[in-house]
gemmi code that builds the backbone of each chain (N, CA, C; Angstrom):
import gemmi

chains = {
    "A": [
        ("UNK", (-7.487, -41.771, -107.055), (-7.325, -40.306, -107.065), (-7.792, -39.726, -105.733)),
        ("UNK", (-7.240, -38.665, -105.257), (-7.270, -37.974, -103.944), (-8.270, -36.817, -104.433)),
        ("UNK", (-9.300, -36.444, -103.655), (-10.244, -35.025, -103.610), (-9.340, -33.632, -102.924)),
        ("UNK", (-9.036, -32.917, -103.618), (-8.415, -31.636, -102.894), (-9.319, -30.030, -103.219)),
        ("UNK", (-9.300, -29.264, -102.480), (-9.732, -28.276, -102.335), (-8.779, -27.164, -102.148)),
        ("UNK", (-8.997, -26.524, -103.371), (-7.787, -24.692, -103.678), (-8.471, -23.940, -102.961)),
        ("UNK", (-7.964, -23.176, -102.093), (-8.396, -21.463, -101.975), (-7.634, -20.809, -102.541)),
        ("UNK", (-7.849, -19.354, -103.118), (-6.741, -18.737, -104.053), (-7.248, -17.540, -103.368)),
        ("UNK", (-5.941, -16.549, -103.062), (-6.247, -15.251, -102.462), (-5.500, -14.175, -102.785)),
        ("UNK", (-6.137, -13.156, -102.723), (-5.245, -11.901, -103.113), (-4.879, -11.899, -104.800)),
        ("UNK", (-3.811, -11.707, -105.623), (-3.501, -11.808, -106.849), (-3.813, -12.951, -107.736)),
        ("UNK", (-3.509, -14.130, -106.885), (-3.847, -15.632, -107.279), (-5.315, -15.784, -107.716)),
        ("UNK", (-6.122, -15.236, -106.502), (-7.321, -15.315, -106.641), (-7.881, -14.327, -108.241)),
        ("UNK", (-7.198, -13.000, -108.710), (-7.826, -12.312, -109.398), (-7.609, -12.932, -110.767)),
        ("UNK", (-6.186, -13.660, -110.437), (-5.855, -14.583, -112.002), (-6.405, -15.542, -111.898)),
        ("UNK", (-6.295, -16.413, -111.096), (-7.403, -17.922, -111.298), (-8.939, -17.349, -111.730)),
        ("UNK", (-9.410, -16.054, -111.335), (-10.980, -15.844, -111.651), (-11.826, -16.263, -110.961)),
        ("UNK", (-11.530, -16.911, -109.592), (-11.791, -17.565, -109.045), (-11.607, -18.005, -107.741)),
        ("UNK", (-12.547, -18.265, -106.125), (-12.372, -18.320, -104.643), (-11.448, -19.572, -104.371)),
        ("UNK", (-12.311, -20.968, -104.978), (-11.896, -22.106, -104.683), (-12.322, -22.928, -105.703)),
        ("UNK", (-11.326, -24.152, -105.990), (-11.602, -25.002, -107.066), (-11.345, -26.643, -106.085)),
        ("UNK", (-12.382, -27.343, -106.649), (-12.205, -28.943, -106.297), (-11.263, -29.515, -107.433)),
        ("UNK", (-10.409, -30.489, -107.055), (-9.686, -31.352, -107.925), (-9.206, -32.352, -107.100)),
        ("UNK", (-8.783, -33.480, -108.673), (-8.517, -34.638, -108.179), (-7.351, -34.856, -108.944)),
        ("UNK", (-6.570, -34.996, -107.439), (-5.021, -35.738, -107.466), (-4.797, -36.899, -107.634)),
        ("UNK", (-3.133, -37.637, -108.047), (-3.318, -38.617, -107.837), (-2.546, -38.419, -106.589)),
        ("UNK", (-2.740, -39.887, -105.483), (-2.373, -39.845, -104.406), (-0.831, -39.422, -104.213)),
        ("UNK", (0.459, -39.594, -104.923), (1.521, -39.427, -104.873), (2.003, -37.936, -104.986)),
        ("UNK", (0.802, -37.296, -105.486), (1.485, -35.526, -106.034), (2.146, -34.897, -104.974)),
        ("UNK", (3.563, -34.357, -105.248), (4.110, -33.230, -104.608), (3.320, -32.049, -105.004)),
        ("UNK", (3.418, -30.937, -104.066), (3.461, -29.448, -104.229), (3.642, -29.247, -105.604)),
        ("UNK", (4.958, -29.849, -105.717), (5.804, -29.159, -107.154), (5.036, -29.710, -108.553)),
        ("UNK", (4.186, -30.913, -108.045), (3.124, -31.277, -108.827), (2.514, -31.097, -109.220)),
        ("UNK", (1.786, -30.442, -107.942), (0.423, -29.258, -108.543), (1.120, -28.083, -109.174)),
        ("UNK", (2.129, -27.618, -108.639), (1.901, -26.377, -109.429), (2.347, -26.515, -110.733)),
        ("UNK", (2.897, -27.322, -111.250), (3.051, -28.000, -112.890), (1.894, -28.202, -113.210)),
        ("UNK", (0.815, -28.959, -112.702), (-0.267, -29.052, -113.357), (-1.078, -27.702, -113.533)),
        ("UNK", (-1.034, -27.142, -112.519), (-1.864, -25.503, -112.509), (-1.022, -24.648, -113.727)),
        ("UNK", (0.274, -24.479, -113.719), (0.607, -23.780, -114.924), (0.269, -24.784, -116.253)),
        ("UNK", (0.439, -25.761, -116.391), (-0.005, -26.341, -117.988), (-1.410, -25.828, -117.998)),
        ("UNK", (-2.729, -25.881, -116.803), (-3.814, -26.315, -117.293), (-4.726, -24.876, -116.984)),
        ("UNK", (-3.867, -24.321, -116.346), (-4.259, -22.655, -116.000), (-3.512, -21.688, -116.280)),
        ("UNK", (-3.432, -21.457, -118.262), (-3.002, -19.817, -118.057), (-2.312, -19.008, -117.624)),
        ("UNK", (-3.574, -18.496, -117.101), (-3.800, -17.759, -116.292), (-2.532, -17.294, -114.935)),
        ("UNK", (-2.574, -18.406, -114.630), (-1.647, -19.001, -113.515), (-0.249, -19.313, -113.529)),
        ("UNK", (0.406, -19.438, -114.771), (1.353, -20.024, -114.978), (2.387, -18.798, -114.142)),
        ("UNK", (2.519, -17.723, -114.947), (3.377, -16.611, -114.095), (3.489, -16.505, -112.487)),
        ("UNK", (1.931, -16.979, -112.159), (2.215, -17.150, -110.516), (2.569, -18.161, -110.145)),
        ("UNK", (3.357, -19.010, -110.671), (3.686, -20.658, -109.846), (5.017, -20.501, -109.843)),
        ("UNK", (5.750, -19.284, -109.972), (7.393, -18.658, -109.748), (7.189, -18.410, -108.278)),
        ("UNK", (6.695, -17.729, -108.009), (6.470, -16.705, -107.073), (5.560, -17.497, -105.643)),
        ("UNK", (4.641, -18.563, -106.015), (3.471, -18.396, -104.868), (4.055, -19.006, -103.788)),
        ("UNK", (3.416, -18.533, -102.741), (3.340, -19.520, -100.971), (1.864, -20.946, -101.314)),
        ("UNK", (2.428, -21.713, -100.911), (1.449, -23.082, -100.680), (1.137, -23.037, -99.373)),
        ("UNK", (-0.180, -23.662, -98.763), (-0.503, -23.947, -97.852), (-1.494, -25.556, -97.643)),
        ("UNK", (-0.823, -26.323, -96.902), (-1.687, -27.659, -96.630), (-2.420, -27.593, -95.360)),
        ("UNK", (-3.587, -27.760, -94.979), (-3.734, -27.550, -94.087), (-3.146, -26.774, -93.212)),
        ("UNK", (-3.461, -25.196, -93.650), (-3.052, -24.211, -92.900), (-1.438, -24.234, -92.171)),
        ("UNK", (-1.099, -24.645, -92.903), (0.513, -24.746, -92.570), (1.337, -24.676, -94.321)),
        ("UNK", (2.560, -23.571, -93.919), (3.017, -23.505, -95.311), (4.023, -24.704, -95.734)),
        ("UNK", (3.702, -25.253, -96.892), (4.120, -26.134, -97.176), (5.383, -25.950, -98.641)),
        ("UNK", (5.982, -27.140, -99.278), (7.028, -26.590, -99.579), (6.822, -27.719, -101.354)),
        ("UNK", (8.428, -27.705, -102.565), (7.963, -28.551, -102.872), (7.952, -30.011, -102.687)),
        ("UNK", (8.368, -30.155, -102.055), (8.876, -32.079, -101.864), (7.062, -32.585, -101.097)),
        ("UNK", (6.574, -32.059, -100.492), (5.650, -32.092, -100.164), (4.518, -33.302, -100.429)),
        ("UNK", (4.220, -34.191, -100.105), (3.399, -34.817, -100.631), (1.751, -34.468, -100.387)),
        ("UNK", (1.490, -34.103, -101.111), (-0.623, -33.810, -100.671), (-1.259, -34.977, -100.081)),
        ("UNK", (-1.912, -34.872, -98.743), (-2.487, -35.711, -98.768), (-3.897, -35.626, -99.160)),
        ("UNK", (-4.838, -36.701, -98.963), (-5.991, -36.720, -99.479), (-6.674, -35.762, -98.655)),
        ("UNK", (-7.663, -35.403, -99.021), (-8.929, -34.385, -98.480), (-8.282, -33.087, -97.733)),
        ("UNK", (-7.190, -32.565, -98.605), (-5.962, -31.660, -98.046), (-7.379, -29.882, -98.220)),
        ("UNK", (-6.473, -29.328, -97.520), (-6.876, -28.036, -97.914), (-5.596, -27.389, -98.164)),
        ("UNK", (-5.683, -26.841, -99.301), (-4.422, -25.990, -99.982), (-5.140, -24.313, -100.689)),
        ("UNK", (-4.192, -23.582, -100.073), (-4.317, -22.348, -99.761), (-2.885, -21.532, -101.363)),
        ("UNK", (-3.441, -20.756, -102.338), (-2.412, -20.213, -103.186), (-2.384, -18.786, -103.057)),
        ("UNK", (-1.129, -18.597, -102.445), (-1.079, -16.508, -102.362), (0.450, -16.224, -102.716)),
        ("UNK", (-0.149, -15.035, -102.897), (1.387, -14.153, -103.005), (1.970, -13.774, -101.497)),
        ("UNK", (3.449, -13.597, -101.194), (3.770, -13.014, -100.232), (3.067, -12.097, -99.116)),
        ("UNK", (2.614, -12.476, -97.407), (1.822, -11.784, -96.989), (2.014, -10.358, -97.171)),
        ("UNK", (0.825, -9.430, -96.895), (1.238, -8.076, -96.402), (-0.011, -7.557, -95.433)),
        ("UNK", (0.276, -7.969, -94.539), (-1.244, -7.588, -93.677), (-0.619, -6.196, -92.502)),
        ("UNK", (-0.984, -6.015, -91.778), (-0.901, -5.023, -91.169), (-1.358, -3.536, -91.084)),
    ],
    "B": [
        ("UNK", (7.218, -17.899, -65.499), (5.588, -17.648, -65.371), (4.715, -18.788, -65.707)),
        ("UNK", (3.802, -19.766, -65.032), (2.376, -20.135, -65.700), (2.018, -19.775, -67.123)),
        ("UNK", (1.814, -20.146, -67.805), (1.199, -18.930, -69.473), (-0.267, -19.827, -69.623)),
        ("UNK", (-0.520, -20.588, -68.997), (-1.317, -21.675, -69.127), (-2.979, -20.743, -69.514)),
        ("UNK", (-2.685, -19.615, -68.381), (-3.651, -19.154, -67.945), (-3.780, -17.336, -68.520)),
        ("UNK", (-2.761, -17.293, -68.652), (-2.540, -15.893, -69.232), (-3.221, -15.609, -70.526)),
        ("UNK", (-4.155, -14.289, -70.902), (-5.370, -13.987, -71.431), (-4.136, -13.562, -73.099)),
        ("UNK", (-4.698, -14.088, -74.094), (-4.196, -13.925, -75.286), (-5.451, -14.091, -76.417)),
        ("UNK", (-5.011, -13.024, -76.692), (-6.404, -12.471, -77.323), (-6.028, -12.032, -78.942)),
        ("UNK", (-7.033, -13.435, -80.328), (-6.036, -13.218, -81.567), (-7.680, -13.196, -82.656)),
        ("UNK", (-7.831, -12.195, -83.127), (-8.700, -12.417, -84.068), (-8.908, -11.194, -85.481)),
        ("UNK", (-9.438, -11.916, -86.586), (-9.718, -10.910, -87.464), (-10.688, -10.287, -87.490)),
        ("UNK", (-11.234, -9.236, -87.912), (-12.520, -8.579, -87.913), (-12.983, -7.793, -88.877)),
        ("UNK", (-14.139, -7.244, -89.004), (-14.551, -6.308, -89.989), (-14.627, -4.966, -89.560)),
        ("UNK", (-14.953, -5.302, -88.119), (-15.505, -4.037, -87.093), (-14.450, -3.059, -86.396)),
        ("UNK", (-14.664, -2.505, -86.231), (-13.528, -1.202, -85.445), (-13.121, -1.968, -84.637)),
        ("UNK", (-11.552, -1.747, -84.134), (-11.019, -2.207, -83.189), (-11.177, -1.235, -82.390)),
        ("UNK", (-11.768, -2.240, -80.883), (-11.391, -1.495, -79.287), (-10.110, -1.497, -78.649)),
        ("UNK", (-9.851, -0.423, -78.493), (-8.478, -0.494, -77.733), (-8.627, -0.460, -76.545)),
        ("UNK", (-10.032, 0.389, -75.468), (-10.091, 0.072, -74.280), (-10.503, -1.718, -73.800)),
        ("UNK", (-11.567, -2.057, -74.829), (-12.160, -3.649, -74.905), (-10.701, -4.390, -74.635)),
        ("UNK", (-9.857, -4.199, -75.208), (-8.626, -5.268, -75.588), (-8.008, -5.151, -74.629)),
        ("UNK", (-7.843, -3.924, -73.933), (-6.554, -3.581, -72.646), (-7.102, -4.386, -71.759)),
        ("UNK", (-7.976, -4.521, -71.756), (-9.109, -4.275, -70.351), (-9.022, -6.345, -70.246)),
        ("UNK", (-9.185, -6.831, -71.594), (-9.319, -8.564, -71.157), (-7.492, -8.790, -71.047)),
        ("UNK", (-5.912, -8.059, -71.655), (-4.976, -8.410, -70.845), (-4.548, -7.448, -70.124)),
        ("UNK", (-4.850, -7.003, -69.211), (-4.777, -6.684, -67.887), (-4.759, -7.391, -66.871)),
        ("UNK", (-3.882, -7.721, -65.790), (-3.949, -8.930, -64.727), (-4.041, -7.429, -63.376)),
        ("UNK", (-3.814, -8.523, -62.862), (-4.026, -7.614, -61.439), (-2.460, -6.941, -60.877)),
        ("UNK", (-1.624, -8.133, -61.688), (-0.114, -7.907, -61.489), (0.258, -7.028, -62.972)),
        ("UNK", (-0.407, -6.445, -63.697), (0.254, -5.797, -65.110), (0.127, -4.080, -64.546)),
        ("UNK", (1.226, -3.881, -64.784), (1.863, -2.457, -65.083), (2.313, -1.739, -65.798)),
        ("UNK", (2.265, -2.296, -67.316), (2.793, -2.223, -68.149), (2.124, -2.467, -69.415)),
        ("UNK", (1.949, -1.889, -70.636), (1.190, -2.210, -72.107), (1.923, -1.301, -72.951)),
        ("UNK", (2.481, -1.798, -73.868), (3.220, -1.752, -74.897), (2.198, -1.930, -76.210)),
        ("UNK", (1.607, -0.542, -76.616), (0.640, -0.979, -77.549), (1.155, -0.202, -79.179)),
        ("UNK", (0.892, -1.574, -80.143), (1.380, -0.981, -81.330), (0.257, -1.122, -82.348)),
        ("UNK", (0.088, 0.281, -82.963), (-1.324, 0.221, -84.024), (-0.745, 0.751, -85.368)),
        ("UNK", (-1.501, 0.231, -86.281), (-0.740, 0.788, -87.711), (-1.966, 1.167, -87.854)),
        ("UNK", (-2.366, 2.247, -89.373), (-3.230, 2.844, -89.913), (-3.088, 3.015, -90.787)),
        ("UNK", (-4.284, 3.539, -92.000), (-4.191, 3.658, -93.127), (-3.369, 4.980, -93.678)),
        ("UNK", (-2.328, 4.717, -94.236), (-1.852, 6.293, -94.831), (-2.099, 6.572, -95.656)),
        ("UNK", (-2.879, 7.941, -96.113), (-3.519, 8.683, -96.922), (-2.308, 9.288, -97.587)),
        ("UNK", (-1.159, 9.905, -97.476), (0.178, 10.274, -97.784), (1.579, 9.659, -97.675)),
        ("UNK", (1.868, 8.933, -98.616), (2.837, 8.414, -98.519), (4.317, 9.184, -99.204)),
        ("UNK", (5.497, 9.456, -98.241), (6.350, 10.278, -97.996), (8.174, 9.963, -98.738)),
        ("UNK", (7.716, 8.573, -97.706), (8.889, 7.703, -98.279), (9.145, 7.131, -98.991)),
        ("UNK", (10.319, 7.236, -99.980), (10.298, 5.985, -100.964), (9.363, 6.817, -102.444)),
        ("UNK", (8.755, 5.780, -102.647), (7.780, 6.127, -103.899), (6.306, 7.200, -103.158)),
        ("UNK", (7.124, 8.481, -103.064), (5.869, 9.419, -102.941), (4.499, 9.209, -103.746)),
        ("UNK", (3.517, 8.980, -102.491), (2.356, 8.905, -103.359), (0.936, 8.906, -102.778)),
        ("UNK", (-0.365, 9.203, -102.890), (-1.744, 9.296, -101.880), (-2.102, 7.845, -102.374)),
        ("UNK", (-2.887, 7.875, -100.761), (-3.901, 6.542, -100.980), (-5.224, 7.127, -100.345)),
        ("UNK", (-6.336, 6.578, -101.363), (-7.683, 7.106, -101.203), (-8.194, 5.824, -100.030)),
        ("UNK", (-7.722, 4.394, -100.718), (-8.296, 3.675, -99.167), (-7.501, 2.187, -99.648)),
        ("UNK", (-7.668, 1.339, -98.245), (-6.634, -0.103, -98.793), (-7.916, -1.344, -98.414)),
        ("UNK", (-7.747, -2.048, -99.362), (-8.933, -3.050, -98.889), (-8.047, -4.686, -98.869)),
        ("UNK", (-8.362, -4.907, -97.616), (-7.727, -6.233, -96.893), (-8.876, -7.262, -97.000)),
        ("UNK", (-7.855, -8.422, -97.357), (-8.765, -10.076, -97.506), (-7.551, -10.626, -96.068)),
        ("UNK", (-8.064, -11.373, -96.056), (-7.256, -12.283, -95.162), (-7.543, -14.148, -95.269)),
        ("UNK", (-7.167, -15.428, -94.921), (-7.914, -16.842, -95.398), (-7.646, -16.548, -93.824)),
        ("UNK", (-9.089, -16.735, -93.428), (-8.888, -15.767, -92.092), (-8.342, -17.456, -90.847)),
        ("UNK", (-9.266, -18.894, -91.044), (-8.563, -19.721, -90.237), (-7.390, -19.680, -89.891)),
        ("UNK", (-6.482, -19.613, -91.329), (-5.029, -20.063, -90.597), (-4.512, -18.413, -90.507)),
        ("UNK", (-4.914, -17.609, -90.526), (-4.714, -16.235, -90.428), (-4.669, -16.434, -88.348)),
        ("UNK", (-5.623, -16.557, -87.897), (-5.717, -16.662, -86.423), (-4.854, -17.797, -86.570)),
        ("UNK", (-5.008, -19.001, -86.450), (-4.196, -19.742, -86.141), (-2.482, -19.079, -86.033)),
        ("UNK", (-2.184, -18.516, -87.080), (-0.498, -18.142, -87.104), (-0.338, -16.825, -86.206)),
        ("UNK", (-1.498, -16.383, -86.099), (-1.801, -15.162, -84.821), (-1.863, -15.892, -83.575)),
        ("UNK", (-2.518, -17.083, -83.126), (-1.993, -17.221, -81.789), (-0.412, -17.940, -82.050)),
        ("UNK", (0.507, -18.680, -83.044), (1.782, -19.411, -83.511), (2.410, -17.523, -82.850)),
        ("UNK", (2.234, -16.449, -83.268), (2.683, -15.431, -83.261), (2.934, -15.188, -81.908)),
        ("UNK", (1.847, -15.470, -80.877), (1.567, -14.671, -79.407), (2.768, -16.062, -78.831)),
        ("UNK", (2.697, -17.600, -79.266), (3.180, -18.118, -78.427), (4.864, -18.291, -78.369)),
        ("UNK", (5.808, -17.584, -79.994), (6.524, -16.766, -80.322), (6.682, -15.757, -79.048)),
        ("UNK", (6.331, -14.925, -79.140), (6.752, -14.090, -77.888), (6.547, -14.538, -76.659)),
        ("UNK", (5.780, -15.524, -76.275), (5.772, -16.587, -74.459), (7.683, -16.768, -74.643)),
        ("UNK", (7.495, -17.531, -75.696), (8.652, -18.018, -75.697), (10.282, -17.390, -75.787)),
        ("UNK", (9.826, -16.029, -75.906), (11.227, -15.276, -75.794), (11.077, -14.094, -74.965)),
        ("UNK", (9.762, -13.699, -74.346), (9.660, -13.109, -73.334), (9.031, -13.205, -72.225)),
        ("UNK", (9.644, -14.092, -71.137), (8.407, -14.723, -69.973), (7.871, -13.808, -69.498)),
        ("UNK", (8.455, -12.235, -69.320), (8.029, -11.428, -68.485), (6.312, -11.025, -69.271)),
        ("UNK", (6.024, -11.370, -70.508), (5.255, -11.130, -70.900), (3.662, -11.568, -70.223)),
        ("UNK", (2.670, -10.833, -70.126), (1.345, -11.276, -68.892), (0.194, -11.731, -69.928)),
        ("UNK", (-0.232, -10.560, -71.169), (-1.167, -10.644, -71.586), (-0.662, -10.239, -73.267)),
        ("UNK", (-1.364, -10.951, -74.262), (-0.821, -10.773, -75.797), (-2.671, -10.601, -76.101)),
        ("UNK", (-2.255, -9.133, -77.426), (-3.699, -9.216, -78.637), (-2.973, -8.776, -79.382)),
        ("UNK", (-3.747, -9.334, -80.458), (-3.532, -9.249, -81.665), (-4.417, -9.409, -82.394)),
        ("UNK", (-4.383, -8.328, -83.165), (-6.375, -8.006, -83.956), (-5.368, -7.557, -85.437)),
        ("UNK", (-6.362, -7.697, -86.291), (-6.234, -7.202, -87.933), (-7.489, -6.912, -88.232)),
        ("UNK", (-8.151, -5.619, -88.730), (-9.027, -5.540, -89.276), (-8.706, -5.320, -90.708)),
        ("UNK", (-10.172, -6.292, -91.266), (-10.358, -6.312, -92.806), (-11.683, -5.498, -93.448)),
        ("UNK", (-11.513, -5.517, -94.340), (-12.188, -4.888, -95.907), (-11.241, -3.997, -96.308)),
        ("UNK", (-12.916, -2.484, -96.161), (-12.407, -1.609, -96.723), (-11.448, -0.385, -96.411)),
        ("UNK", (-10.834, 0.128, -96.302), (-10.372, 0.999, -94.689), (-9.469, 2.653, -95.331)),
        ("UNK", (-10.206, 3.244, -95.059), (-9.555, 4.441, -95.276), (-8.889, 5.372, -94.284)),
        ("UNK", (-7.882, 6.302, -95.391), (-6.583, 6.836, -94.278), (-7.186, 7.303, -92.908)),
        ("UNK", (-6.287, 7.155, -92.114), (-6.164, 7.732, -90.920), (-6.784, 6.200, -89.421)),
        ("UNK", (-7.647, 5.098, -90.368), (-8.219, 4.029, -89.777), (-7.408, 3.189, -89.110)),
        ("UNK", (-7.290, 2.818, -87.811), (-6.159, 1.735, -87.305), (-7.113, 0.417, -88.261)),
        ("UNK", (-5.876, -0.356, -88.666), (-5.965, -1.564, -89.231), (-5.200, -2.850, -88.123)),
        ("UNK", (-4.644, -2.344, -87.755), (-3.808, -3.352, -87.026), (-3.408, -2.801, -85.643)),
        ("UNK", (-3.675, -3.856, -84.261), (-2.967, -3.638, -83.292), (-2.537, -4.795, -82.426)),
        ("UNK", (-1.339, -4.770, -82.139), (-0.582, -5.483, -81.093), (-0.450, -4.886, -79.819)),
        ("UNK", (-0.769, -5.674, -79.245), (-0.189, -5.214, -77.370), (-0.033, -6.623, -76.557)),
        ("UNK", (0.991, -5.713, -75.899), (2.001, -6.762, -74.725), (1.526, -6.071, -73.480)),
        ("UNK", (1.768, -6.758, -72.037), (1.424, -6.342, -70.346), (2.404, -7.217, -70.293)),
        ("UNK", (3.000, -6.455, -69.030), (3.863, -7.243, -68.596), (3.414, -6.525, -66.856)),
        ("UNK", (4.339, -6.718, -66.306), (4.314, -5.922, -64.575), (4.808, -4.771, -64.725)),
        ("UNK", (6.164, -4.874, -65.615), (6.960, -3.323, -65.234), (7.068, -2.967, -67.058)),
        ("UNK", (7.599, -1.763, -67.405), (8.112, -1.335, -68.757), (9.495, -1.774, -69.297)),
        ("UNK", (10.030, -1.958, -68.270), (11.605, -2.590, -68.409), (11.740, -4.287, -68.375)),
        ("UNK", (10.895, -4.718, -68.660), (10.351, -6.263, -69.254), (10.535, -6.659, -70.441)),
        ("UNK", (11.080, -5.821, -71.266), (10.822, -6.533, -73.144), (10.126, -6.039, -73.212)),
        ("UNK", (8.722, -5.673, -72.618), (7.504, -5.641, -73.356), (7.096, -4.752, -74.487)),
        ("UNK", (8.319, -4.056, -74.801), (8.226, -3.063, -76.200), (8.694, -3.765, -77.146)),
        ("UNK", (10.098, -4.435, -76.774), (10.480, -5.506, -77.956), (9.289, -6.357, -78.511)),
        ("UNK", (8.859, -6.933, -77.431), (7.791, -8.124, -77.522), (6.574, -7.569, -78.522)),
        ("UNK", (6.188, -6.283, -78.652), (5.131, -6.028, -79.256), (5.278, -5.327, -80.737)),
        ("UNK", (6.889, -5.089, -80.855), (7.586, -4.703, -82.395), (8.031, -6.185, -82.653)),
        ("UNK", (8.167, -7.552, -81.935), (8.446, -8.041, -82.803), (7.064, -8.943, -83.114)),
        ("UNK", (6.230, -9.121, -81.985), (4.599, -9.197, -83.067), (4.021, -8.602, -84.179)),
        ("UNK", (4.436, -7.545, -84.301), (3.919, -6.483, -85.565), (4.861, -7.648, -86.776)),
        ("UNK", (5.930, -7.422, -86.224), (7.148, -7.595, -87.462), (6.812, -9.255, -87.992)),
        ("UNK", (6.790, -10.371, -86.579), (6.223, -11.826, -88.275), (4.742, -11.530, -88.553)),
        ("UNK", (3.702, -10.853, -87.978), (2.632, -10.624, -88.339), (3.032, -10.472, -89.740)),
        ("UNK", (3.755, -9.371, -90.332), (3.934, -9.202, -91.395), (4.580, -10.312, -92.317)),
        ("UNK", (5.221, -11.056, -91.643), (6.116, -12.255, -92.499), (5.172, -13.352, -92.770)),
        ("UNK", (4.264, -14.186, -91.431), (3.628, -14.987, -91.776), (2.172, -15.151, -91.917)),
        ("UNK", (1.708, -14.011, -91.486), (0.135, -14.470, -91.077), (-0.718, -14.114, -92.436)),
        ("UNK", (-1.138, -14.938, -92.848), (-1.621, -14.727, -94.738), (-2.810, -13.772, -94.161)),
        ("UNK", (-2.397, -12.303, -94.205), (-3.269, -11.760, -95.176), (-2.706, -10.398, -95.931)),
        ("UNK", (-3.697, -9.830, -97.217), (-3.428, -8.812, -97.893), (-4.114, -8.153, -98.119)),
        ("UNK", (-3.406, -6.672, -98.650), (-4.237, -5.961, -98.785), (-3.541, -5.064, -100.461)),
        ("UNK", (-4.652, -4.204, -100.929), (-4.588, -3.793, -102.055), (-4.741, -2.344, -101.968)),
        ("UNK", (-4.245, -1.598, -102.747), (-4.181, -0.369, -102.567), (-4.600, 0.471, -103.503)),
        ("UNK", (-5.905, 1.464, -103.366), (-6.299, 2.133, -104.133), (-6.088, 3.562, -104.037)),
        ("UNK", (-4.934, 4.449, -105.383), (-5.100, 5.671, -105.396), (-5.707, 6.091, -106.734)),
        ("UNK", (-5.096, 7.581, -106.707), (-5.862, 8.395, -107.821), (-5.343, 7.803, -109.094)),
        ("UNK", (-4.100, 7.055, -108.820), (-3.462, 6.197, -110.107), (-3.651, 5.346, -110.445)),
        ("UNK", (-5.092, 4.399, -109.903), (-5.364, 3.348, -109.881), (-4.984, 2.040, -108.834)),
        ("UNK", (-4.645, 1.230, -108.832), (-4.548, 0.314, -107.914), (-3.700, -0.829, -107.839)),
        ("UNK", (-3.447, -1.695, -107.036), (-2.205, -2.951, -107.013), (-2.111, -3.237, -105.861)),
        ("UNK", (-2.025, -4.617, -106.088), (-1.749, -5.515, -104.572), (-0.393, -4.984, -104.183)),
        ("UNK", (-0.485, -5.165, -102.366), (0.898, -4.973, -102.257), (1.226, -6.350, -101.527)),
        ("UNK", (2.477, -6.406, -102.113), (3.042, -7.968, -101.681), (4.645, -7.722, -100.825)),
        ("UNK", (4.382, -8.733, -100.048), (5.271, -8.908, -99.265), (6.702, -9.145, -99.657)),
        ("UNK", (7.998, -9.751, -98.795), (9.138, -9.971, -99.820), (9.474, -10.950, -98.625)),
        ("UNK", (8.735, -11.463, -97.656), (9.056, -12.895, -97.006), (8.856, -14.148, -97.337)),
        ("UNK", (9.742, -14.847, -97.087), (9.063, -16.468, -97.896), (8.932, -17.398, -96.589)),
        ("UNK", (8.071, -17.690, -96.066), (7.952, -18.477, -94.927), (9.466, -19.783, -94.998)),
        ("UNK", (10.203, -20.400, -94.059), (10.550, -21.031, -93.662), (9.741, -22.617, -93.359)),
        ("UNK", (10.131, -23.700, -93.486), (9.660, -24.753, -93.237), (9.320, -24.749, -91.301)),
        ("UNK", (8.309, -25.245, -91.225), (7.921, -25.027, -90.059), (7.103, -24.030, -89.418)),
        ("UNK", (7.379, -23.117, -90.382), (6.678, -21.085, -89.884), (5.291, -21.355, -89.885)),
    ],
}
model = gemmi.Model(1)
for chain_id, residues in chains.items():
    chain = gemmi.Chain(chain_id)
    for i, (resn, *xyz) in enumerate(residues, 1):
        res = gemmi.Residue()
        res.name, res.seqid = resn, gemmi.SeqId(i, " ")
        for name, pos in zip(("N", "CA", "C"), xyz):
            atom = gemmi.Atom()
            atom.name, atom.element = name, gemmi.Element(name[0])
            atom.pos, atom.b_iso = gemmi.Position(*pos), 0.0
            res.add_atom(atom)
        chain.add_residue(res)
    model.add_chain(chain)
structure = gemmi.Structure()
structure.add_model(model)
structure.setup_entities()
């Protein structure tokens, strides 16, 4: 199993309840992986795994995606900064 | 142009933005030119869904927030050489109307350089890619406002 680290921000963050969560992948997970697992095992979350931007190491990532180990993954809604 | 050396200046903050501080580090000795674009908080909103805002409070995941802020400045190297000096600031929290939240500026030598394009189209992927948000509080209560860009592979 792979160690990964969520940040959740903006809307994501107010539904997860939560900044950042540790979890363990298995080494093969796509994107599209996690976010199947986050809607079965989060609620909460499920409505936002239509909609969210992924980020792997600060780069947006997509689903075919494979995670690698000791990844940093970033969950938001569409920017709006300015 | 060299860009090797050319002053590009990308960060988030909490604190008031300087606009003389910022001119002043892209400024060259050869710039004649600053193309500066600031947004602010609107207390009255006109267009669209008429409506007041008492104040907007911005998060940002501020690493790759700079990071896609300098991806942003080197975006415009790349489609405007005439360009001398790039900033690009976002301030975060809490921020009420009338507060600059955001500013871009371009130098170039002359005004007839791009350098106006160059600094509307920093504003403009600022808005597409650089993760951050903000939420909006009026007398009606409140809601994130979300974007309607979906980054591209590579962005």
């Amino acid at each position: 199993m792979n160690k990964i680290r969520l940040l959740f921000f903006a809307t994501l963050r107010e539904r997860a309840g939560t900044k950042a969560l540790e979890l363990e992948i298995p080494p093969d997970m796509t994107v599209r992986g996690l976010k199947e697992k986050l809607a079965a095992e989060y609620p909460s979350l499920r409505e936002s795994m239509k909609s969210v931007l992924i980020t792997i190491n600060r780069e947006y990532a997509f689903d075919e995606a494979v995670i690698p180990a000791n990844a940093e993954m970033a969950l938001f809604p569409p920017v709006s900064g300015g | 142009m060299q860009t090797a050396n050319l002053p590009t200046v990308f960060f988030i903050t909490e604190d008031e933005i300087d606009l003389n501080d910022l001119l002043a580090k892209i400024t060259l000795a050869s710039t004649g030119a600053a193309a500066i674009f600031a947004g602010m908080v609107r207390g009255e909103t006109k267009r669209g869904d008429a409506h007041q805002t008492e104040y907007l409070e911005y998060e940002a995941y501020i690493p790759m927030a700079e990071a896609k802020m300098k991806q942003v400045a080197e975006e415009i190297r790349a489609r405007w050489e005439s360009i001398e000096g790039i900033a690009i600031v976002q301030r975060i929290g809490k921020l009420y109307p009338k507060t600059p939240t955001v500013l871009i500026a371009c130098t170039a030598a002359h005004r007839d350089t791009g350098v106006f394009e160059a600094a509307r189209y920093g504003i403009d992927r600022l808005k597409e890619i650089v993760p951050i948000w903000k939420k909006e509080v009026s007398p009606d209560g409140q809601f994130w406002v979300e974007g309607d860009y979906i980054p591209k592979a590579g962005e």
